[in-house]
N, C-alpha and C positions, 0 to 999 in steps of 0.2 A: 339614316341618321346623319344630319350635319354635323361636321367640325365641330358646330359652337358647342351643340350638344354632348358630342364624346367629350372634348375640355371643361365642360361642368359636371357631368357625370365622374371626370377622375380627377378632380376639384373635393367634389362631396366625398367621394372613397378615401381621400386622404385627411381630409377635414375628419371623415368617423373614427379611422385609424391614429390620428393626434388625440382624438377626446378620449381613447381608449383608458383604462389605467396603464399604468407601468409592467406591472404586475400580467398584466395580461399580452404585452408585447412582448415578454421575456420567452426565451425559446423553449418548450420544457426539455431534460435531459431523459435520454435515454441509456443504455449500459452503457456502449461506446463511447457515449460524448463524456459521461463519467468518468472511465476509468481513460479517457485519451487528460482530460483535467488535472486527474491525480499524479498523471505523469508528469505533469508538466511544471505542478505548481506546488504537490505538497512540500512543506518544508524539512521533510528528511530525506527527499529525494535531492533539491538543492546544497542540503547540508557532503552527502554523499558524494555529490559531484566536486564540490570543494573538499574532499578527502580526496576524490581522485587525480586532479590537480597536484595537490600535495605529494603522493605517491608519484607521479609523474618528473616532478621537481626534485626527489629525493634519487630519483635514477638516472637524473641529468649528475646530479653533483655525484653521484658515486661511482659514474663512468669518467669522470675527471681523475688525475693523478691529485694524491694526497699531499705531494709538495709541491711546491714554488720552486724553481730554478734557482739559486743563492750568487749574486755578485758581489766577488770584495774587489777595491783598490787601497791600493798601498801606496802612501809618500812618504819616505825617512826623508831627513837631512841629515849627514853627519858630515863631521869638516869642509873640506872639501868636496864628497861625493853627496848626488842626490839620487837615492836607488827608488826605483816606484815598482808597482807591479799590479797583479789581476790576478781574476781567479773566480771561475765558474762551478758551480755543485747543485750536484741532482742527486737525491734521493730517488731510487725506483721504485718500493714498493710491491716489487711483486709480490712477495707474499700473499698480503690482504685484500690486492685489489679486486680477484677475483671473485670470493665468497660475499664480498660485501656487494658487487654489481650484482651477485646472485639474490641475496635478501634483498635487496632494492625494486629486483625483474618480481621476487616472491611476492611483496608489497604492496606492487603494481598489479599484478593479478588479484590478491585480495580484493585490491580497493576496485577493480572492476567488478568482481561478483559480488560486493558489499550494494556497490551502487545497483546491479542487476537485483538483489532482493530489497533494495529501499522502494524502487522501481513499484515490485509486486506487492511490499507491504502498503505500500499507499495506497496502489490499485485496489490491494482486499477490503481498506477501511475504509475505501469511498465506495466500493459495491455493497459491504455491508448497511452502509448508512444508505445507502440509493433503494436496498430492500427492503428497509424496516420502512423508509417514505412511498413506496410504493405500499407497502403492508398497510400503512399508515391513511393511506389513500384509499384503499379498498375499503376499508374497518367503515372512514365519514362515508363513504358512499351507505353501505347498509345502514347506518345509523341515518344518513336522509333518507332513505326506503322508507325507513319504519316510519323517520314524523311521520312520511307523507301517508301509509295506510294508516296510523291514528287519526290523523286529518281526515280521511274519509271514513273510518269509522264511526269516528264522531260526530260528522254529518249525519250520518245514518239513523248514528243513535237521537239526535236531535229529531228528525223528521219521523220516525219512528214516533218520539215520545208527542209530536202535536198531533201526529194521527192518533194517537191515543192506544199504539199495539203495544207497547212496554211505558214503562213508570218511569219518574225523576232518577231514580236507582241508577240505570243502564247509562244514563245522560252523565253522572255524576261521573261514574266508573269511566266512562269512557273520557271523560274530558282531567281526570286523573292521569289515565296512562297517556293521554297526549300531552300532559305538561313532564310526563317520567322521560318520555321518546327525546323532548326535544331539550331536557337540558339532557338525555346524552349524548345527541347530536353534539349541541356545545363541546362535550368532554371530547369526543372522538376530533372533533376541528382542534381543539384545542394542540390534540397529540400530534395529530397531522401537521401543524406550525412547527413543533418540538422536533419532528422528526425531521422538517426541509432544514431548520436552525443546525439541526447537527450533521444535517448532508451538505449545506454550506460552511461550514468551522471544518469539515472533512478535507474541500477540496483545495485553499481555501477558496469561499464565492467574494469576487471583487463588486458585484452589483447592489445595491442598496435594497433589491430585495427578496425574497428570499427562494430559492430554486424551485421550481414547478418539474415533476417527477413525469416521466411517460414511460408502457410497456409492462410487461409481462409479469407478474410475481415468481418467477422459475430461474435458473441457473442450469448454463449446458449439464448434463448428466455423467459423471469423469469415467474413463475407462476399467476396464477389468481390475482386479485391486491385483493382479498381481504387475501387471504394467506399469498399473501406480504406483508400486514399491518402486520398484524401476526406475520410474520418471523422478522420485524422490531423494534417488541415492546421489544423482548429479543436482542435486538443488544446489541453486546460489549461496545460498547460508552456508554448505557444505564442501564447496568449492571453495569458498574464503577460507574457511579452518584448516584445508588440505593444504593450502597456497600459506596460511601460516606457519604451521607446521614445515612446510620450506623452507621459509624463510627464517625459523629459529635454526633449523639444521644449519644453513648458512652463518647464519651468524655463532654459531659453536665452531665452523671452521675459520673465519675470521680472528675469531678471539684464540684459535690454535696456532694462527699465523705468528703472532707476539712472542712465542717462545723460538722463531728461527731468528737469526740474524738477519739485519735489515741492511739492503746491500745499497752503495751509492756510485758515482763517476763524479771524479772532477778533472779540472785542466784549466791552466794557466801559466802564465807568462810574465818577464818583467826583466828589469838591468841592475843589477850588482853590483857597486863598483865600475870596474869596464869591465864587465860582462852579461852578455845577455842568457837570459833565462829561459828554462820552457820546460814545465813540469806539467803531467796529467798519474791519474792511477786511480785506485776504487777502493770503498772503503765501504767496512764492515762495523755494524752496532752487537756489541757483547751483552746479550741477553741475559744477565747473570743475576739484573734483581727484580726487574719485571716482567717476570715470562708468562702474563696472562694467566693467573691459575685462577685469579679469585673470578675474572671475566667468563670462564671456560666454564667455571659451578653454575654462576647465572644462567650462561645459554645452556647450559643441561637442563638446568632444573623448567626454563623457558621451553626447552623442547618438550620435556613431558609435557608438562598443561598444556602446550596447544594437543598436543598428542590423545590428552585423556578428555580433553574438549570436544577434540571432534568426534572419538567414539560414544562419549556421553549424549553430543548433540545427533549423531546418526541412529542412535537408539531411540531416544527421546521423540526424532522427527515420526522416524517409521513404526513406534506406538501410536502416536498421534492420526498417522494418517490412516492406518488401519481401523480404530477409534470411527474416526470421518467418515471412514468409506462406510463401512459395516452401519452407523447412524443415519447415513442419506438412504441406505438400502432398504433401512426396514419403514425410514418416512415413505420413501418413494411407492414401496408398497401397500401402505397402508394409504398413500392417498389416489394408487393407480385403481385400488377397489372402489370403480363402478360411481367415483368423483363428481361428474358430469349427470350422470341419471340422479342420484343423490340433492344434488342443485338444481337441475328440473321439477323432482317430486315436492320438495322443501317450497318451490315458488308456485307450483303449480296450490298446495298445500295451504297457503295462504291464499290465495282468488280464491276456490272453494269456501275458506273460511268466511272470508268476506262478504261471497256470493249469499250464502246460508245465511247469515245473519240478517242480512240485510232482506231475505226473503222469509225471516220468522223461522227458521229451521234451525238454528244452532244458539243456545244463550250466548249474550256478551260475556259470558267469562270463558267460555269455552274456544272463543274466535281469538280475544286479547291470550289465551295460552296458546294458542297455534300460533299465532304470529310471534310471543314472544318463542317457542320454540325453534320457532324458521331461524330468526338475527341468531339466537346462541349458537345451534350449529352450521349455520355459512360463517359467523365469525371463527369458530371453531377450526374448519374448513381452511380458510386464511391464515390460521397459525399455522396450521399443518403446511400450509406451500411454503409459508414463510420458512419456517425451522428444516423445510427439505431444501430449500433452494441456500438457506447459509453450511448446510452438513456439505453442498456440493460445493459451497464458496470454500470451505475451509479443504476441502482435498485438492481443490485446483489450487490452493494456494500452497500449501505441504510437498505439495510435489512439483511447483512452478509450471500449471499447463496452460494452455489460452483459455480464455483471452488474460487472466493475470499476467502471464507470461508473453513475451513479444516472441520471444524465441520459438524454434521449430520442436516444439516437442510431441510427446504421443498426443 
């Protein structure tokens, strides 16, 4: 082949690839490329990371001393003499400073396992949306199946009725259920659009159109439920409440600090008269009318509720995830019985039918109820993977495992 040739040949390759639609150059997503999206772009993940900022901010300024350094000068005049002077003061602080750098470090760790389950919440609602578009995508697949054996049936029936082995009846019936097949074709496209729409609103999609779905209707299968318990009790969600509950403790010793006296240092200098000066000493604040009491009830009563929160939400979680496990267990099983032979017989079930009819062995209403039987249960079929593979999204999400989770867990 010459040059000129390879350069018009990848001339026209590129030319077919420009006329393509959009649509069709768009990459389709797969789990990973999903849930790496949700990472990156939902907007509670964003929002989370500027909490954690925030948190970060809040422990810069609370590892700082609470006062400023204080400079006076002094100038009298009086008759004859001009006396001046100086004078340095520091508040220390000890007391408070360190409970509150502790709710601060508390704060900081929240807002990391805050952002760690924004992370996984995004993740779960763009794999959820990426499996109902997959679900969504199987569903118009069977539903173009069917037009297409109405379409051949209905040839059949036509050639049939000019051979003259069946009547206008058979023709009629059958170009009936070919207009049923294809406006539910329609319907099923229809859902498939609704479902990439909400798998793009998920992630969010920046592309003008709208996400093309690739891969598996399944979800990894979560470990033993009692590991899951396990993997559940250090969730992110759960770590934030413990890491509050620190940080309200802290803040009840803070607010206990108010009731010691507050110690200071000064020092300073200056001339009198004719004499010069030079005073230092330390000084003490008389706790005598706000000694934090009413602060002290707050952070109590703040420590319970994060206290009764987290046992509420540890409870709550590890219903849930038992719930899940025990749900995906009995789908799983009920779709591990004999799944595959099932979808064999079902299609094999339909050519037969077709076969028959079309050879005078089976009436047209008896071919159009096999087939309708075949679509009901492979759609059927399809819900069943679908509702096992989200029973498996919702435990990998209750207990933070991968791929929701980035982290190293079971």
């Amino acid at each position: 082949m010459t040059t000129l040739n390879r350069w018009g040949l990848l001339a026209l390759a590129l030319a077919a690839l420009a006329a393509l639609p959009a649509h069709a150059q768009t990459l389709a997503l797969d789990r990973d490329a999903v849930l790496r999206l949700a990472r990156e772009r939902a907007p509670q993940v964003l929002a989370a990371r500027a909490h954690l900022d925030q948190a970060a901010g809040a422990l810069g300024t609370a590892r700082a001393w609470a006062h400023n350094p204080e400079l006076e000068l002094e100038f009298t005049r009086r008759e004859s003499y001009r006396d001046r002077g100086w004078r340095v003061s520091q508040q220390l602080d000890l007391a408070g400073r360190g409970p509150r750098i502790g709710a601060a470090r508390s704060n900081l760790r929240a807002a990391e396992a805050w952002a760690d389950d924004a992370a996984a919440r995004a993740a779960a609602e763009a794999a959820r949306a990426w499996l109902a578009a997959v679900h969504a995508g199987a569903q118009r697949a069977l539903a173009d199946e069917g037009a297409a054996v109405q379409e051949r049936l209905r040839a059949i029936a036509a050639a049939r009725h000019l051979a003259g082995d069946t009547g206008a009846l058979d023709e009629a019936l059958a170009t009936v259920a070919l207009a049923r097949a294809r406006a539910a074709q329609a319907t099923a496209r229809a859902e498939e659009l609704a479902a990439r729409a909400q798998l793009a609103a998920s992630l969010p999609w920046e592309s003008d159109d709208l996400p093309r779905v690739q891969g598996a209707l399944e979800w990894p299968a979560p470990p033993a439920l009692p590991v899951a318990r396990a993997a559940a009790r250090t969730h992110p969600a759960l770590a934030a409440l413990e890491a509050a509950t620190r940080a309200a403790t802290a803040r009840r010793a803070e607010a206990g600090a108010l009731a010691w006296p507050q110690a200071g240092i000064f020092a300073g200098g200056g001339r009198e008269e004719h004499a010069d000066l030079t005073q230092w000493g330390v000084s003490f604040s008389l706790p005598i009318f706000a000694r934090g009491h009413g602060e002290r009830q707050l952070a109590d009563a703040a420590t319970r509720l994060a206290q009764a929160d987290l046992v509420a939400a540890r409870a709550a979680r590890l219903a849930q995830l038992t719930s899940a496990w025990q749900r995906h267990h009995e789908l799983q099983s009920a779709l591990a019985a004999d799944a595959d032979d099932v979808a064999l017989a079902l299609d094999a079930s339909v050519r037969l039918a077709e076969a028959a009819y079309g050879l005078g062995e089976l009436p047209l209403d008896e071919a159009l109820r096999a087939q309708r039987e075949q679509l009901e249960a492979r759609r059927d079929l399809n819900d069943l993977r679908l509702s096992a593979a989200l029973a498996a999204l919702d435990v990998a999400y209750l207990a933070a495992l991968p791929p929701l989770h980035e982290g190293d867990r079971p």
